[in-house]
Steps between C-alpha positions, in 0.01 A plus 500: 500500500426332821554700861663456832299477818548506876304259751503353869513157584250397742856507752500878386807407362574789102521281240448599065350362266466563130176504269510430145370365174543172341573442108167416492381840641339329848630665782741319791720623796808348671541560882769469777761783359686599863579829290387746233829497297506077496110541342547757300815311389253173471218723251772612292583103375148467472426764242845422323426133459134558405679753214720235382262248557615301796281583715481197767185452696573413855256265557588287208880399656269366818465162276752279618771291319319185517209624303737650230696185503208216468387580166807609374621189614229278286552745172877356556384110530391465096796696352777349674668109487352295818823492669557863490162595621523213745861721620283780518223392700748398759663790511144681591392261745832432651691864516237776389172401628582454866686854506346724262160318380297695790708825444277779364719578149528884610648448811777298401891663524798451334685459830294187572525365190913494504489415898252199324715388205861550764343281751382185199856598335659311860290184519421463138669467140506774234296336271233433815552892568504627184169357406287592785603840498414512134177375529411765807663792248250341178191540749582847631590612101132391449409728782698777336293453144131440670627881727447385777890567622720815293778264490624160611703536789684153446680616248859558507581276810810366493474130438743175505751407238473160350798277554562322216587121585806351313354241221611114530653395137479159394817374270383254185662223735288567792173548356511142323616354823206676650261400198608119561449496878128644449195326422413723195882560330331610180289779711840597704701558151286682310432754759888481520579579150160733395439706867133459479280562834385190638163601451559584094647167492242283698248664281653408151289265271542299233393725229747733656780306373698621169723118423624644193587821633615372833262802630239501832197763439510659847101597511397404838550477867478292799503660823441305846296765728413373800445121445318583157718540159335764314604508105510834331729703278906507541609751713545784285179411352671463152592155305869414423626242295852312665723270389670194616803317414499191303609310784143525628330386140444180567389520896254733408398296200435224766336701706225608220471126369167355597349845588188732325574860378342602826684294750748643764888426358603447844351250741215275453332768191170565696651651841757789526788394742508710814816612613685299757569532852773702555602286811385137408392499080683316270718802350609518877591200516687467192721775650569336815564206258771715271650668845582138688628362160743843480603488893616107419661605190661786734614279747652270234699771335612578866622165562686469185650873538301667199308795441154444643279588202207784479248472736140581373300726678164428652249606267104516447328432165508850434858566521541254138369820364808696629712167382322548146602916472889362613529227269348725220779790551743269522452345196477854330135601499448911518286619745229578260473123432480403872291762557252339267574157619429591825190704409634816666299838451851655315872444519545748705320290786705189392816692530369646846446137598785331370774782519706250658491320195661723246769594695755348312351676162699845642833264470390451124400803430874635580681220316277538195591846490864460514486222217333721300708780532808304469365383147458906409878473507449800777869586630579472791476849728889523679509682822620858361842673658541834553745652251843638643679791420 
């Protein structure tokens, strides 16, 4: 057991301090108590935590969250896709490292850490919020495990919601007028009508290419990082095989004639497109094309008294991947065959992400279940009256 003792500053100011041992049986003392009761109070968490074993030493929590951070930071680099860790490594040197990389790990408080994430929560996004915060809460858990803080303080702040955006849908119509105005119409419609990632699709070789089966092998993975495309695994890190519709046969066909096993289906076969500018690429520009062609079509209709026809929203390369999920429902596809179209983790994440989707499976769930209780030959329940006397 450790003991309680009195001094004087060199102010002659009372002041306690406590004297103890150390897991390790080397002897230590903590000064500064302004009274008895707070270091007797003080002792007592020592000796319980060294009996349950979490004993803390002091001067381990001086190491500051930079020097946590840095190599936990590098361990991160070879187990994660370049883009993430690149999202990451922002995060630190943007958000965390100017406010908390100097911070010794032991003095940090949860009241700083909500005023922190409250005041990035006004200027910045959720998803900007979200992952800074998480990457100062995955350096301090690291604290937690070396002991060098009894618990991570960050925890339990209360954080921003996501808002989840409403999705831009492409109609059959729209997505070949979109497909004709582009440069590449066979790249537009088949991320229209199979929802891969542009990177999953830019990475697709020959040999990747099932004719008979009208199948794609989906076994790699282009992602632009920076101004360098860096080619690893799909996102989930797991192969998929997807379909696509006939109607695409003989473009692809075209596309693979002339080509080795080896060469990229899309583009010239040795270099991986990059994705274009979302201001001033060609996809861009094919949209502008579609939208003028629609606003004179509208303006037509107008003249002539008509119904002015759909208007297609502005989209980005990704949002055919949305298009794909629609069109697949639509045409009667359950959500575990989207989900594995899509190369979703389950169906419970495609159904989180397309909710909007199914709504109008509840409508035929309810008719469904009158037809088939109308062929039971169930009676029909009358309204019962109350017998008179």
């Amino acid at each position: 057991m450790g003991s309680v003792y009195p001094y004087e500053t060199a102010a002659g100011k009372k002041l306690y301090r406590i004297v103890y041992r150390r897991p390790d049986n080397t002897q230590t003392q903590e000064r500064g108590f302004a009274r008895k009761r707070d270091a007797e109070i003080r002792l007592a968490e020592v000796e319980v935590s060294k009996a349950k074993g979490d004993y803390v030493n002091p001067a381990d929590a001086q190491v500051t969250v930079a020097a946590i951070a840095t190599p936990w930071l590098a361990g991160r680099e070879h187990v994660m896709k370049a883009s993430s860790y690149r999202s990451l490594s922002s995060a630190w040197q943007t958000h965390v490292a100017p406010k908390w990389g100097a911070r010794r790990v032991g003095s940090v408080k949860y009241s700083e850490v909500e005023t922190w994430v409250a005041e990035l929560t006004r200027d910045r996004s959720a998803t900007t919020v979200l992952r800074a915060y998480g990457l100062l809460a995955a350096v301090l858990d690291v604290a937690v495990k070396d002991k060098r803080i009894s618990r991570n303080v960050a925890r339990g702040v209360t954080l921003p919601r996501k808002v989840a955006k409403s999705k831009p849908y492409l109609t059959h119509r729209q997505v070949a007028a979109l497909a004709t105005a582009s440069a590449h119409p066979t790249l537009v419609t088949f991320l229209a009508y199979t929802g891969l990632r542009w990177g999953e699709a830019t990475a697709l070789r020959v040999r990747h290419v099932d004719a008979l089966r009208r199948r794609v092998s989906v076994e790699e993975n282009a992602v632009m990082v920076g101004t360098v495309i860096h080619v690893g695994t799909p996102k989930t890190h797991e192969t998929r095989s997807v379909p696509y519709p006939a109607f695409l046969a003989m473009s692809i066909a075209k596309l693979c004639a002339g080509k080795g096993r080896d060469d990229l289906l899309f583009g010239d076969g040795s270099l991986h497109m990059r994705l274009p500018n979302s201001r001033d690429g060609w996809f861009a520009a094919a949209v502008r094309r579609v939208l003028d062609d629609e606003t004179r079509a509208a303006a037509e209709a107008n003249a002539r008294r008509e119904d002015e026809p759909a208007r297609m929203p502005r989209v980005t390369p990704h949002d055919l991947r949305h298009t794909a999920a629609s069109l697949a429902i639509s045409s009667g596809a359950n959500v575990k065959a989207v989900q594995r179209m899509l190369g979703h983790a389950s169906a419970s994440m495609t159904l989180d992400t397309y909710a909007d989707l199914f709504d109008d499976d509840l409508d035929g769930v309810a008719t469904a279940l009158d037809e088939a209780r109308r062929s039971a030959g169930v009676a029909e329940m009358l309204p019962q009256t109350p017998a008179t006397s």
